[in-house]
Backbone as a ProteinNet text record, in pm:
[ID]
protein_1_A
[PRIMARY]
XXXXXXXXXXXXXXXXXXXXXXXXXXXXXXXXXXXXXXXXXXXXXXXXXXXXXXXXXXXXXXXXXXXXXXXXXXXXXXXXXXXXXXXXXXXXXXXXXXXXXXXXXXXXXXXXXXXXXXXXXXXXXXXXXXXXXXXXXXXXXXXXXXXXXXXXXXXXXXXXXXXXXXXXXXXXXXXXXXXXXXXXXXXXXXXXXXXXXXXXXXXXXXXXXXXXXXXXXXXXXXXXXXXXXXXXXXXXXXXXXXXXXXXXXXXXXXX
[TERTIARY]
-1559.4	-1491.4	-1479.3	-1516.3	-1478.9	-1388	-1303.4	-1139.5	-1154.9	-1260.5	-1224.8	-1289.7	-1230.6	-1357.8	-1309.6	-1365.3	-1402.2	-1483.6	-1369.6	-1404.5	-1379	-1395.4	-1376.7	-1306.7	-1163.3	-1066.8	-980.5	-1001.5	-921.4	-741.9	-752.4	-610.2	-589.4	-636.7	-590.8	-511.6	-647.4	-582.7	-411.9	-455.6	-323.1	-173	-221.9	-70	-54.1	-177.7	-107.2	-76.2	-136.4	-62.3	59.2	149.2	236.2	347.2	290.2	353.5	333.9	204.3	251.5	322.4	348.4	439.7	522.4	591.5	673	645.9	507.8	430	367.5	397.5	285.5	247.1	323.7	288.6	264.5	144	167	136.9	267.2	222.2	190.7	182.3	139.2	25.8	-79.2	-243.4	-331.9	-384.4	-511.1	-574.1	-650	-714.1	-867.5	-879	-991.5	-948.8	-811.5	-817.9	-861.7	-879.2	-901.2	-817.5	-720.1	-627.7	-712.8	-618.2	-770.7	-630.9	-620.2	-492.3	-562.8	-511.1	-538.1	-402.2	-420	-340.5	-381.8	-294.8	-308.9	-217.2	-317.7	-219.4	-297.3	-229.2	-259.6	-371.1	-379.7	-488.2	-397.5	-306.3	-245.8	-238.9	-227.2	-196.8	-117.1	-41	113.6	74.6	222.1	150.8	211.2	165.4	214.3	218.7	404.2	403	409.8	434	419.8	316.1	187.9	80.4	27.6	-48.6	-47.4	-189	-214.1	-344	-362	-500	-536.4	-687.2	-687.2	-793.4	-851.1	-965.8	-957.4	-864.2	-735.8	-643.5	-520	-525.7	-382	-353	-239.6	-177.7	-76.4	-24.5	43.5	115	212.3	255.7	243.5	197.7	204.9	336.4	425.9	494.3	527.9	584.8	719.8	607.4	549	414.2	249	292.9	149	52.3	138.1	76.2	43.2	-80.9	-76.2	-132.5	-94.5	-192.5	-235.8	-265.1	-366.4	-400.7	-441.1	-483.6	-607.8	-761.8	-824	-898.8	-968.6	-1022	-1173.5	-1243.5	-1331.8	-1454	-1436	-1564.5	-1616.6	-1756.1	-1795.2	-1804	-1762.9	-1728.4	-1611	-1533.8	-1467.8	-1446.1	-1398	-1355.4	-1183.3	-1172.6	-1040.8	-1003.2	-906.3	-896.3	-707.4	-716.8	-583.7	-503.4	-387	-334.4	-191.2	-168.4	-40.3	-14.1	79.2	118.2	106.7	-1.2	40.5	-106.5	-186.5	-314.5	-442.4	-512.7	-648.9	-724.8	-737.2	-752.8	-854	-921.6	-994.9	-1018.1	-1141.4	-1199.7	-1350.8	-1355.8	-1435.9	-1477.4	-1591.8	-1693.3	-1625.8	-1630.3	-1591.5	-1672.8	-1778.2	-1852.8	-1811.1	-1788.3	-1719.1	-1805.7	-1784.4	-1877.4	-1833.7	-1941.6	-1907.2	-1808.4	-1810.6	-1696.2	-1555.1	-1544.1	-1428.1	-1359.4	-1290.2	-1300.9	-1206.1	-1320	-1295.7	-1160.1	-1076.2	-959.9	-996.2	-930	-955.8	-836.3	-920.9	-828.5	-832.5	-775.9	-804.9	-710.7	-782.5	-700.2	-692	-613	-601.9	-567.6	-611.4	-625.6	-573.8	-452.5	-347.1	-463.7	-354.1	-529.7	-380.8	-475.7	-358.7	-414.4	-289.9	-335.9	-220.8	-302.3	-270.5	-150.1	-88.4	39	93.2	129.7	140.7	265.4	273	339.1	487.4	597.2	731.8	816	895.3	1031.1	1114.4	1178.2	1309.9	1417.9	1447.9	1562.9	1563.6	1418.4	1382.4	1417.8	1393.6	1403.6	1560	1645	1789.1	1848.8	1744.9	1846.2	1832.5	1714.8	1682.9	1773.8	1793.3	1915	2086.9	2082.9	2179.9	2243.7	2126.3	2120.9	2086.8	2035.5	1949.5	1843.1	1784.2	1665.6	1728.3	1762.2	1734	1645.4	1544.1	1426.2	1397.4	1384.7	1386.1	1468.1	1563.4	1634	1620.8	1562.7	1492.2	1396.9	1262	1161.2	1218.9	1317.9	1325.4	1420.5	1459.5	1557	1441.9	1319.4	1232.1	1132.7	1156.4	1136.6	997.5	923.9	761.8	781.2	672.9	712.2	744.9	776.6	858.5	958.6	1050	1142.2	1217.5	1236.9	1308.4	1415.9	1490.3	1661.3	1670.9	1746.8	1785.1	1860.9	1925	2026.4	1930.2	1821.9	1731.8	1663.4	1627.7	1582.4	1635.2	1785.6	1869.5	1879.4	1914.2	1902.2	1797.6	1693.8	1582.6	1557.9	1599.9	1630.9	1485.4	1404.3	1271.1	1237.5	1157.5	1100.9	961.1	875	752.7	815.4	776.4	826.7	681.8	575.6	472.7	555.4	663.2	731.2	774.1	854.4	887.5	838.1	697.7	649.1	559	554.1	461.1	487.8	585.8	602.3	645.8	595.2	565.3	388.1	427	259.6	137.7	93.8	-38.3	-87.6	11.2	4.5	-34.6	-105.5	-175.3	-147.9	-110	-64.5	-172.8	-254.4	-369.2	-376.2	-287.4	-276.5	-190.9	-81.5	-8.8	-60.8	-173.8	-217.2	-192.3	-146.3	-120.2	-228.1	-287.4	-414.7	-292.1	-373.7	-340.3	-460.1	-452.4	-553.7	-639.3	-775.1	-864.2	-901.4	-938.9	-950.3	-1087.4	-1190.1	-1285.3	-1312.1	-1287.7	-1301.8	-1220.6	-1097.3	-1057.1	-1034.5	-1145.9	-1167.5	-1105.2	-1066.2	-992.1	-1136	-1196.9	-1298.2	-1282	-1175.8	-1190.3	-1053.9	-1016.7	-878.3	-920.6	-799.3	-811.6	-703.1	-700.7	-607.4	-490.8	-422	-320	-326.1	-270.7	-234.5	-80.9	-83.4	72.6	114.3	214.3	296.4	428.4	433.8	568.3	648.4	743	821.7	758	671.6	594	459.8	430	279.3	212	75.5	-19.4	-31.6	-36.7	-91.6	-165	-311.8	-471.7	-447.6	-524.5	-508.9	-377.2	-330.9	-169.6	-179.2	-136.5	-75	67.8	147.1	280.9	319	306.6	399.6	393	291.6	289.5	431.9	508	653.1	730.8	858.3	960.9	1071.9	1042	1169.5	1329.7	1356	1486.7	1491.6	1363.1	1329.4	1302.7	1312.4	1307.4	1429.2	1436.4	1541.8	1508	1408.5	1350.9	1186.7	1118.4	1004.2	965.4	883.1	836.8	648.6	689.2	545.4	474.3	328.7	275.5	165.9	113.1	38.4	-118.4	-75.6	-202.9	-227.8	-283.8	-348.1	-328.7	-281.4	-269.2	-105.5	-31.7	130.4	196.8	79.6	143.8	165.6	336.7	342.9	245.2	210.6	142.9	165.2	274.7	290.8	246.3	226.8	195.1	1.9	-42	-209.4	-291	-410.4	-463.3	-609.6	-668.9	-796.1	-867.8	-1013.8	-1126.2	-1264.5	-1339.3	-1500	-1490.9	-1479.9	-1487.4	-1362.6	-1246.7	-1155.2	-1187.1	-1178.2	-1148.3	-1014.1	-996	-847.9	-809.1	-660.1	-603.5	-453.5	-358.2	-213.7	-174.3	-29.1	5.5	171.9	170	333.1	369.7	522	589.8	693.7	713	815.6	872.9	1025.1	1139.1	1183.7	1183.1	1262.8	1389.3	1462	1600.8	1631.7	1758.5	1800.5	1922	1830.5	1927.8	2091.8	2165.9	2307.8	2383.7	2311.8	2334.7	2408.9	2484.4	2545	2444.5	2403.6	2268.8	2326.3	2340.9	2366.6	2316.5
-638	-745.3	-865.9	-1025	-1087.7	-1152.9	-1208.6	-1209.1	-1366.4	-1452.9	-1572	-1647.2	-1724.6	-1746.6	-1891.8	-1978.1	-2092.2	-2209.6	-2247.8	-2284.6	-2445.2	-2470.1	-2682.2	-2621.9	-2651.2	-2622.1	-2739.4	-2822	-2930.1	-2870.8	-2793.1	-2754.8	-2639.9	-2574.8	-2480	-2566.8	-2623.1	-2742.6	-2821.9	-2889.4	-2943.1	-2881.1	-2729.9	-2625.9	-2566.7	-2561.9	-2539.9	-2637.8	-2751.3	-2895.4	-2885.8	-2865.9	-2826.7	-2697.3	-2618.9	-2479.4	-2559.4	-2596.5	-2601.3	-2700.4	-2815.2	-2931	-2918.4	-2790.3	-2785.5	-2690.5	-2662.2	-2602.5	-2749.8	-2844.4	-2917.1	-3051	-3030.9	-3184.2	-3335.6	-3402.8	-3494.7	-3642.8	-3710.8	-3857	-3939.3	-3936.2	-4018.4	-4033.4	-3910.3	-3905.2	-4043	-4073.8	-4135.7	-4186.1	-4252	-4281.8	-4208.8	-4216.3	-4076.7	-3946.5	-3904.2	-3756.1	-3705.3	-3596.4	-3512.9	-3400.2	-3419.6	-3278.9	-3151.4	-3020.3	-2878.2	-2824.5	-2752.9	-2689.8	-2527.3	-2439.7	-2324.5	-2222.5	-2104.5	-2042.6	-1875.3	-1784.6	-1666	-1547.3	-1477.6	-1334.1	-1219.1	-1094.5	-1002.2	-922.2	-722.5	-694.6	-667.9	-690.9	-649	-806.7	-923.6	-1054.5	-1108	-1030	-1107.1	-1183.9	-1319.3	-1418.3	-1410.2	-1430.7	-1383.6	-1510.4	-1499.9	-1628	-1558.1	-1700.5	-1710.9	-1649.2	-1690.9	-1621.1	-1774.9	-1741.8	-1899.4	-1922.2	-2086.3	-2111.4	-2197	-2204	-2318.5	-2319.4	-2480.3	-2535	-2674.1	-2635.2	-2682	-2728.4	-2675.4	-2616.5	-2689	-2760.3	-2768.9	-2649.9	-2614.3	-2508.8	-2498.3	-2459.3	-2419.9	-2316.8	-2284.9	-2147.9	-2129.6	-2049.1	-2083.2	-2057.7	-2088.4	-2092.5	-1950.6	-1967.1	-1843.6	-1741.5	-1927	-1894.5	-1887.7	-1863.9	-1807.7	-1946.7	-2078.5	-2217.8	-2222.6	-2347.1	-2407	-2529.2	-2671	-2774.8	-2808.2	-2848.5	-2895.5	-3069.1	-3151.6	-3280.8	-3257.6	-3284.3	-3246.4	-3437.8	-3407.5	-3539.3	-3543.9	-3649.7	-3696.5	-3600.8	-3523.9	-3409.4	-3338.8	-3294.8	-3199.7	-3047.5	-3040.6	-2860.4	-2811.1	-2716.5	-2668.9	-2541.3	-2504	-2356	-2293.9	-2216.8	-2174.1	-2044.4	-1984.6	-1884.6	-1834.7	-1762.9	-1657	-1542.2	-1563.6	-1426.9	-1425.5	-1265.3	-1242.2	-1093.7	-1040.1	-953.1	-880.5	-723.2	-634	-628.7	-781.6	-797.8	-814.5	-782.5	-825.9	-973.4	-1018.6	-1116.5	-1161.7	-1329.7	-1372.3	-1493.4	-1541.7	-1643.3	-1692	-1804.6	-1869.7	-2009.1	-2030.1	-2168.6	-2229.7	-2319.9	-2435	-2547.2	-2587.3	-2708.2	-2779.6	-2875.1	-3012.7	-3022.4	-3049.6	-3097.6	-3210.1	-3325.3	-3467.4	-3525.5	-3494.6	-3532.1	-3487.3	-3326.7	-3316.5	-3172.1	-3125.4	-3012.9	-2896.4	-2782.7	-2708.8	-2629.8	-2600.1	-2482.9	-2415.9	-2353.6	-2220.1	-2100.1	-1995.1	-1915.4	-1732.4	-1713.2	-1595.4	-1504.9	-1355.7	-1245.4	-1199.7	-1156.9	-1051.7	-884.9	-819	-704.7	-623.9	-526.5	-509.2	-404.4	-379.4	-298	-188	-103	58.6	87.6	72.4	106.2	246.2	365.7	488.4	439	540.7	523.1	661	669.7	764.7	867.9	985	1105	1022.9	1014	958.1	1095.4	1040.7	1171.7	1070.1	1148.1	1068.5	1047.8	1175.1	1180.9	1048.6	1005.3	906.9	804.1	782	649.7	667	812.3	772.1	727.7	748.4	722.5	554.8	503.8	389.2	269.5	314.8	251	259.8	402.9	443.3	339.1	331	333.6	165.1	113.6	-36.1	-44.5	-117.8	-143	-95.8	29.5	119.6	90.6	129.5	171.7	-11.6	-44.9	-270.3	-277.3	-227.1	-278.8	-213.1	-97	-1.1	-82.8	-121.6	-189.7	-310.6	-396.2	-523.8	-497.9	-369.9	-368.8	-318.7	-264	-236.1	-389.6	-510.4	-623.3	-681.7	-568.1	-654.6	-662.5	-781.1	-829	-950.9	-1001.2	-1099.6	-1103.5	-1059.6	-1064.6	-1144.8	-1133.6	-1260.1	-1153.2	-1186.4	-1131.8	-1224.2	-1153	-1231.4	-1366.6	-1351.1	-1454.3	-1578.1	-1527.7	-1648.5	-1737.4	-1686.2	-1698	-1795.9	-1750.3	-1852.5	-1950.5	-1939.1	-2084.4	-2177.9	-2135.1	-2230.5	-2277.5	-2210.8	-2267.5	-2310.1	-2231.4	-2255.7	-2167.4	-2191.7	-2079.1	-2017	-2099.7	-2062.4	-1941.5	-1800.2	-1754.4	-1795	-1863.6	-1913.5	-2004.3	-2111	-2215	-2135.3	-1991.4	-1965.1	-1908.8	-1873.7	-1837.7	-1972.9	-2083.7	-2189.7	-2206.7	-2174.6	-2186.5	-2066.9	-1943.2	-1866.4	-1844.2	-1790.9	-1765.8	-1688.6	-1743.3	-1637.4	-1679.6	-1755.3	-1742.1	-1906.6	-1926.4	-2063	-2036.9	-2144.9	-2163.9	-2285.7	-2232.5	-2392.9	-2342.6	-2447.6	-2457.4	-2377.4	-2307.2	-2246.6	-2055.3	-2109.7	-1925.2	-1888.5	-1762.9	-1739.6	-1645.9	-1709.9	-1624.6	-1585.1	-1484.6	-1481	-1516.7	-1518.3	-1517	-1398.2	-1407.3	-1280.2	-1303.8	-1156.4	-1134.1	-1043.8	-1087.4	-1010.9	-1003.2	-850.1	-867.1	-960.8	-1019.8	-1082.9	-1216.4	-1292.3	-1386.2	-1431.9	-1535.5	-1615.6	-1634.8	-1599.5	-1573.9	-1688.9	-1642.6	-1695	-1669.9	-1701.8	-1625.8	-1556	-1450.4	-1334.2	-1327.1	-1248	-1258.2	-1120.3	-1138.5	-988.1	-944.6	-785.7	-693.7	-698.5	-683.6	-749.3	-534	-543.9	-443.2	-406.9	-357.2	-440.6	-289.7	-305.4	-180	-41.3	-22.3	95.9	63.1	21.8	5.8	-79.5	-40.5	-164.7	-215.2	-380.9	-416.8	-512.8	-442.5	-524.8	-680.6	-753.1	-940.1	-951.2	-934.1	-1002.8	-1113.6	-1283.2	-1347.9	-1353.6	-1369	-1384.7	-1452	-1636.4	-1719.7	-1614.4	-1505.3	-1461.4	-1409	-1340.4	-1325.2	-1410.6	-1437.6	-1549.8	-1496.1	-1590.4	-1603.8	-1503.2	-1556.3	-1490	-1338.9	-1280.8	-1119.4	-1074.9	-1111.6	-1022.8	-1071.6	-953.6	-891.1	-919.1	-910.4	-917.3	-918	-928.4	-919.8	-912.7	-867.6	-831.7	-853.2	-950.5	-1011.7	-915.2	-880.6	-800.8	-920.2	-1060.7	-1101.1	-1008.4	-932.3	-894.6	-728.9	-705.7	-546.6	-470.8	-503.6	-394.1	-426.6	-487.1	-450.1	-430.4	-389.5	-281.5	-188	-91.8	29.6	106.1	226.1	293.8	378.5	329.8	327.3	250.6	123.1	35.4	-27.2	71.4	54.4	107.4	12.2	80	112.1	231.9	250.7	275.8	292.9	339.3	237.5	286.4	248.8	117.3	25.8	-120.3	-219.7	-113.3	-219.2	-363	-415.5	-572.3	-588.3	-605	-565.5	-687.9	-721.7	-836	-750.7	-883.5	-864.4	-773.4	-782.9	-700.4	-761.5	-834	-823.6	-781.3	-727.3	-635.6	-675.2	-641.2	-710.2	-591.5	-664.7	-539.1	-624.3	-599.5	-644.3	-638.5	-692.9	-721.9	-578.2	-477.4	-347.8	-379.5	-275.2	-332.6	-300	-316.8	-298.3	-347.8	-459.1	-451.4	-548.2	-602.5	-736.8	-850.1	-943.3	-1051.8	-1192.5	-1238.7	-1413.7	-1456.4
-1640.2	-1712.5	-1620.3	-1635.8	-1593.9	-1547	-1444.2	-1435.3	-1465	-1436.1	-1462.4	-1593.4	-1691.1	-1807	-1773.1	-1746.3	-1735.7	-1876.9	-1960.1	-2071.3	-2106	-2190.2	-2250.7	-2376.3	-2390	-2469.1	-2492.3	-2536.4	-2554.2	-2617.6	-2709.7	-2784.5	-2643.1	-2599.3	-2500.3	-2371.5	-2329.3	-2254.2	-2216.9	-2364.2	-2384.3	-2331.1	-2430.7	-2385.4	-2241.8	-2178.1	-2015.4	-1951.9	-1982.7	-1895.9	-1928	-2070.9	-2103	-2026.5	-2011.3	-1957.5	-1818.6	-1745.6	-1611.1	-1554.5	-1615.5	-1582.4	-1462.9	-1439.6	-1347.7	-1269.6	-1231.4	-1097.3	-1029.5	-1001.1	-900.9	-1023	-1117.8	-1164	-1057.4	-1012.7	-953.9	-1034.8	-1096.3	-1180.9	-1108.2	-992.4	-916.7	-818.4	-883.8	-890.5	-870.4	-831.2	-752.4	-906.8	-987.2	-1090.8	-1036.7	-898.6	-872.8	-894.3	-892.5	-912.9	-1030.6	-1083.2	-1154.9	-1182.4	-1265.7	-1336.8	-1377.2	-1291.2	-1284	-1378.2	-1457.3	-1520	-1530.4	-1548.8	-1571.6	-1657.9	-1667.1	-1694.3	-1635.7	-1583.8	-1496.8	-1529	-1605.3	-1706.5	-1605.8	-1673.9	-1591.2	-1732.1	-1640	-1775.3	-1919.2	-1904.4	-2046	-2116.6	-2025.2	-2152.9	-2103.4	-2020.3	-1955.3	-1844.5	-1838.2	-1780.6	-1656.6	-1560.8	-1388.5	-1330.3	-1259.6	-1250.4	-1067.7	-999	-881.1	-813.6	-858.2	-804.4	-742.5	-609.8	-547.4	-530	-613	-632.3	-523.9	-523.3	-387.3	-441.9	-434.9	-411.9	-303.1	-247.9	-140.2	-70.9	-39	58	8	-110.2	-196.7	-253.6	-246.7	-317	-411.5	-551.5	-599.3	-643	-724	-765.4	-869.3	-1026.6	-1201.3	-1173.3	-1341	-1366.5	-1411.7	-1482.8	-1582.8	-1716.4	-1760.4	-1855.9	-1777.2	-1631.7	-1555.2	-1551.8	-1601.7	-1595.2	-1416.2	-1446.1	-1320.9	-1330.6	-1236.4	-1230.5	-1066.7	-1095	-959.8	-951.2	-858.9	-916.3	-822.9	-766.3	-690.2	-687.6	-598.5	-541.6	-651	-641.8	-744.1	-673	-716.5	-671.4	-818.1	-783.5	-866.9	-879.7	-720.6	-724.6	-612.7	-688.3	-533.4	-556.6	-443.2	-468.9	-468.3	-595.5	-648.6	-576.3	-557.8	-491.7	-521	-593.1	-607.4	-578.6	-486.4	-445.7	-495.6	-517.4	-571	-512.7	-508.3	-425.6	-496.1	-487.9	-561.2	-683.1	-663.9	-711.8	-685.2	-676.9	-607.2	-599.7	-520.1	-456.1	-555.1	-570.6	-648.8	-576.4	-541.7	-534.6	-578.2	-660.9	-767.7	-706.8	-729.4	-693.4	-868.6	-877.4	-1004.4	-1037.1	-1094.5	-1131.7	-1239.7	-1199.9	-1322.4	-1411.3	-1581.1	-1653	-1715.9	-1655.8	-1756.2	-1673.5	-1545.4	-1449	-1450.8	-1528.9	-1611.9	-1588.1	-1523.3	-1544.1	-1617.1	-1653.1	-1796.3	-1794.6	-1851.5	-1825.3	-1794.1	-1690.1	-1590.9	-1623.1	-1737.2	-1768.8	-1647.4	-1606	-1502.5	-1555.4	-1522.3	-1476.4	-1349.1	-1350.8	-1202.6	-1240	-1166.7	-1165.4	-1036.7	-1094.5	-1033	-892.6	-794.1	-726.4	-635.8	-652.3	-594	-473.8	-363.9	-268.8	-223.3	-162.2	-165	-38.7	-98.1	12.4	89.4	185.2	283.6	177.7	264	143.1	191.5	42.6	123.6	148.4	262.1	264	194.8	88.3	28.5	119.4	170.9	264.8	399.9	417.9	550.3	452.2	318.1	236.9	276.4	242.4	247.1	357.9	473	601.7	638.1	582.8	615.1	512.2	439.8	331.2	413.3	448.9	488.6	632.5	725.7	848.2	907.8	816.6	780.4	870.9	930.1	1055.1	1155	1190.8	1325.7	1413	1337.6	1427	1456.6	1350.9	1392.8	1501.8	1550	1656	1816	1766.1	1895.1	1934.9	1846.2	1884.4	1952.9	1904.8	1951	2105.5	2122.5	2243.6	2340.7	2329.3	2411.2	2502.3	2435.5	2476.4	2416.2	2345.4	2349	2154.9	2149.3	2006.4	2020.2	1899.5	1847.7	1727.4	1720.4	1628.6	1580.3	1465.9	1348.8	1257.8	1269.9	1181.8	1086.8	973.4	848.5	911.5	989.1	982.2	1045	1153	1174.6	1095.3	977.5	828.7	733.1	741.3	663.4	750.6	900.8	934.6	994.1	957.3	923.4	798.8	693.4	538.8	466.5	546.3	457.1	354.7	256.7	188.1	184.9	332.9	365.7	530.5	474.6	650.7	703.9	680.8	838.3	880.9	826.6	907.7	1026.8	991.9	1109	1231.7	1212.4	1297.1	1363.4	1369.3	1383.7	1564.2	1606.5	1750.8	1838.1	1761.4	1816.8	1927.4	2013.2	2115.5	2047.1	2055.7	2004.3	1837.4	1829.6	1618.3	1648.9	1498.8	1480.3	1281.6	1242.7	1121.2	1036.2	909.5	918.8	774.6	733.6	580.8	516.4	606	512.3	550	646.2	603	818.2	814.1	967.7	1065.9	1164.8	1187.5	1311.6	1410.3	1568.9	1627.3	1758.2	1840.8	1845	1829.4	1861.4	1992.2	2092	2226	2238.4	2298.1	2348.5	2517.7	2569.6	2719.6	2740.3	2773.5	2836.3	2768.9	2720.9	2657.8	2511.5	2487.5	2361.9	2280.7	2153.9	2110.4	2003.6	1921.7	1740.8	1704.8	1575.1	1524.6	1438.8	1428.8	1314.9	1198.4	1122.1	1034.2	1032.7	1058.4	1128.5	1009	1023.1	971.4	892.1	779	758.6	730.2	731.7	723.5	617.5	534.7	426.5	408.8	474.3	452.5	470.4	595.4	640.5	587.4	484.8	427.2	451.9	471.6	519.4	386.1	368.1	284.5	271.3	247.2	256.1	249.4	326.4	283.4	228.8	236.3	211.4	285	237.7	315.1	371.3	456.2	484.3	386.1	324.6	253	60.1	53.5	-35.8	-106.6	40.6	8.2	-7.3	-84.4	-81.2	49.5	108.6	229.2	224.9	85.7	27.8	-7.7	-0.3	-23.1	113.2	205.8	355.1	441.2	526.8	583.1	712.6	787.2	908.2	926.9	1060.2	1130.9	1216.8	1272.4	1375.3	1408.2	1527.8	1501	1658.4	1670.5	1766.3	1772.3	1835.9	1809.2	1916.4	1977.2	2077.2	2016.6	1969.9	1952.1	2041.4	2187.7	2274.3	2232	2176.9	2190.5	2094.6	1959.8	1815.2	1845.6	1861.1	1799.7	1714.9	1803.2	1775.7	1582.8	1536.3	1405.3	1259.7	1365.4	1281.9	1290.9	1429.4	1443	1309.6	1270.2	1237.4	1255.1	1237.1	1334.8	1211.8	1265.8	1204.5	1297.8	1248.8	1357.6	1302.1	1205.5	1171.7	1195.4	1279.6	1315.5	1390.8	1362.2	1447.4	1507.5	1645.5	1714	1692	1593.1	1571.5	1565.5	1564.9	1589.7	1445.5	1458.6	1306.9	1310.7	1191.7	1106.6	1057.4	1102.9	979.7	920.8	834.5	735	695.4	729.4	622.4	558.7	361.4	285.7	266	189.7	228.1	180.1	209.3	163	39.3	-59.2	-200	-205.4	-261.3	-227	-92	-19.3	91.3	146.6	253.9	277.7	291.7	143.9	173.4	165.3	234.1	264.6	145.5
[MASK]
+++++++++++++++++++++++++++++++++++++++++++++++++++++++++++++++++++++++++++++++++++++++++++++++++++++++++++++++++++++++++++++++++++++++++++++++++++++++++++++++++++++++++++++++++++++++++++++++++++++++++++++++++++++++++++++++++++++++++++++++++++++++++++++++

């Protein structure tokens, strides 16, 4: 099944400029720009909001009704690209027709990633107990750690803001690489390993989460100084850093 249908809908049109009005409306567009509007449901029909679009490295969020707009520069092609937590990633080449371009209707397709066997009783102690083990790691000295309360008082709702002056991390456009290391040598950047409450989770970006849903982090930007809990191996690893994220604990004291 195709996830993206790319169509000239004038009445379709109309109603997502409508729905997305209040994702990224800009009235004060260039007479070169070009309005890209779309709309972003899942496989059942339902419309998924806060899923974050980017094109050529503007970004937005859809709305409530899975709206989105965009304004893009007087071009004839770019490339679209969609992530949402919990969905499989999507990126699309786009060609203007008539200088114009067509509604961009997408799905996403939810994607299952196997998860380690749980102990309930470890879920109870970690509720029970809050970031323990978060505070062992951070009393051992290696890392970089971020606490809720650091969070609120930076008052952002992108967490790459907070990592932007951290060592090792480089922030370019919103998306957070680390440094990659070969032999010794500063090579390229990579894209870390994100971590979300014990689970790896594939391409995840960091700003994918809202600020106000995590509890803490813990940044490893060098592959030799991840906890051996949070490594992950196999013959095609590429050695890059790893973030972990604990979400906020439900019932819990949250600012």
């Amino acid at each position: 099944m195709r996830r993206i249908a790319y169509r000239l809908a004038v009445a379709v049109a109309a109603a997502v400029v409508t729905s997305a009005s209040a994702v990224g409306a800009q009235p004060g567009a260039s007479p070169a720009g070009r309005p890209l509007v779309g709309v972003v449901r899942d496989a059942a029909g339902a419309a998924l909001e806060r899923v974050t679009v980017t094109v050529n490295g503007a970004s937005v969020l859809t709305d409530v009704r899975g709206g989105f707009r965009l304004v893009t520069g007087d071009v004839d092609t770019v490339t679209i690209s969609l992530r949402h937590v919990g969905y499989e990633p999507i990126e699309a080449r786009l060609v203007a027709r008539n200088r114009q371009w067509d509604t961009v209707m997408v799905q996403l397709d939810a994607v299952a990633q196997r998860l380690s066997r749980l102990n309930v009783n470890e879920s109870l102690t970690r509720s029970a107990l809050g970031l323990r083990n978060f505070e062992a790691r951070r009393a051992s000295g290696i890392g970089t750690f971020i606490t809720r309360e650091q969070i609120v008082a930076r008052g952002s709702s992108r967490l790459s803001d907070l990592l932007r002056t951290t060592r090792g991390v480089n922030v370019v456009r919103g998306k957070v690489r680390f440094a990659a290391y070969n032999a010794g040598s500063r090579t390229t950047s990579c894209q870390p390993d994100i971590w979300l409450d014990g689970t790896r989770s594939q391409g995840m970006e960091i700003d994918e989460l809202p600020s106000n849903t995590v509890e803490a982090m813990e940044l490893y930007p060098y592959f030799s100084s991840i906890p051996i809990e949070f490594q992950r191996v196999g013959a095609n690893t590429t050695p890059c850093g790893t973030i972990v994220v604990w979400t906020r604990i439900p019932n819990g004291r949250q600012p």
